[in-house]
N, C-alpha and C positions, 0 to 999 in steps of 0.2 A: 504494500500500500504506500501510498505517494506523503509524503509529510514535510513540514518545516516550509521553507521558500517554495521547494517545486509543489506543492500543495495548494498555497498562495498563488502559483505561476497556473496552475491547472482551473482554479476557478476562474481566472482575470482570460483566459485562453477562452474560455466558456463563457466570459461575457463577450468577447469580442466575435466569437461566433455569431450572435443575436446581431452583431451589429452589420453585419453581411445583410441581412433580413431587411432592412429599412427601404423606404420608397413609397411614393406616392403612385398608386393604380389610378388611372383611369378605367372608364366603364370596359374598353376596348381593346386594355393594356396589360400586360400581367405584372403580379406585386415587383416588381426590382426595376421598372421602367424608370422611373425617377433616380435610381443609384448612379447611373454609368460618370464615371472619372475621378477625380479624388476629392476627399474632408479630410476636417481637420475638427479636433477640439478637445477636451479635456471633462476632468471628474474627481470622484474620491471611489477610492474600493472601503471596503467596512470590512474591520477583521473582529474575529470573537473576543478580543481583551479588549475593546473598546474602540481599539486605535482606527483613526482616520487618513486614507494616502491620499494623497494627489496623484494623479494619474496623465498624462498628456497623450494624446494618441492621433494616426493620419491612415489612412484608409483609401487604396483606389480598386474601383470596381469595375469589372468588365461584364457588360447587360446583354445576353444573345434570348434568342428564342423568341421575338417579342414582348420581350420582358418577363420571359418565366423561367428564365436561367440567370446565374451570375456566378461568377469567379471575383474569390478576393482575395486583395493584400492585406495585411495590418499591423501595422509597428506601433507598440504602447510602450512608456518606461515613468519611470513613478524614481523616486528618488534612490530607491535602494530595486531596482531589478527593471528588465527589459523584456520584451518577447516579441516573436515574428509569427504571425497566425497567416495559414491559408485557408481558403473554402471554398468548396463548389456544393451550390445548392437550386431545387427546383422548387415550381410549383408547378403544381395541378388539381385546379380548381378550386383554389385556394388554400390546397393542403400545399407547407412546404417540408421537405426533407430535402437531407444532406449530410455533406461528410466534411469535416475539418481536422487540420495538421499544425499543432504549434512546434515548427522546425527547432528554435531555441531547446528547449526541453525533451524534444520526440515525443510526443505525446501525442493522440488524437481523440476521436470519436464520433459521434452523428447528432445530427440533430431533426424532431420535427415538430410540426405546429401547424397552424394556419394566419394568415392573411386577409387583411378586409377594409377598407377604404383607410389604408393610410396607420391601422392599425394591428401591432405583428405581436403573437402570441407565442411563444416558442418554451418547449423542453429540450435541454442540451446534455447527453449522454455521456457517460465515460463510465468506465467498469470500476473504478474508485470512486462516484459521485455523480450526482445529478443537480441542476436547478432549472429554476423556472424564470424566467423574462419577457419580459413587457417594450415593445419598441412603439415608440408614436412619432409619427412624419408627417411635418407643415411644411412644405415646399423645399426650402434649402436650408430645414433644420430637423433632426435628430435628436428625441431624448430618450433614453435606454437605462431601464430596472431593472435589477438580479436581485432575486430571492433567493439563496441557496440553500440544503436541504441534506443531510444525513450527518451533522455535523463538521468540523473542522474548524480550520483556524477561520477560513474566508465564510462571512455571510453576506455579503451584498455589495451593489455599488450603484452609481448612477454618476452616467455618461451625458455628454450633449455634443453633437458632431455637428459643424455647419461648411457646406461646398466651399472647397477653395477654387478661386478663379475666377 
């Protein structure tokens, strides 16, 4: 089982998956139509003895399928640790599922959920852990909740990404 920093680095890995999820659907469009190119912005993670981090992070996405596919990048670092997330995730018909890889640690796992105007519901899997996330998308903003769930050191964070460019 995963503990200490990589534990920490496994939750924050698993929020930044949810953050792939974001986008504004139109009626005609599938959920990640509004992601395609890069953000930027920053947060706190919550850990179980109380403490508070700051978080910064940049994200760029590539949007196929009419919007119901997307590939992503994601570099975050907080004052003591770093990580590099990737993911490829679908939708269909508002169910999304997918698979992410935090390279830094080796670590992965899947994720699914569903999608609905602008608002993204998502469980995020790994064989040491789960949580739950919350994404909501106004045009060229991002704000993104982790609840996390079978204990450890990481309970929660909340993110806010806005388009760069």
């Amino acid at each position: 089982m995963t503990t200490g920093p990589s534990r920490r680095l496994c939750w924050i890995s698993a929020l930044a998956a949810i953050v792939l999820s974001a986008g504004t659907a139109s009626a005609s469009a599938g959920p990640f139509s509004g992601l395609a190119g890069s953000w930027s912005g920053g947060g706190h993670i919550l850990l179980a003895n109380g403490a508070k981090e700051r978080i910064r992070c940049r994200a760029h996405y590539s949007v196929g399928s009419g919007g119901n596919s997307v590939q992503q990048s994601l570099r975050c670092a907080s004052d003591s640790y770093n990580f590099e997330l990737r993911s490829d995730v679908e939708s269909h018909g508002g169910r999304i599922s997918g698979n992410w890889n935090e390279s830094t640690r080796q670590i992965g796992g899947t994720l699914s959920g569903h999608a609905r105007d602008g608002h993204i519901e998502v469980t995020v899997y790994n064989p040491n852990f789960s949580a739950h996330l919350t994404l909501i998308s106004h045009g060229h903003r991002q704000s993104v909740i982790i609840r996390a769930s079978g204990g450890g050191e990481f309970t929660g964070a909340s993110i806010s990404l806005a388009r760069r460019g």
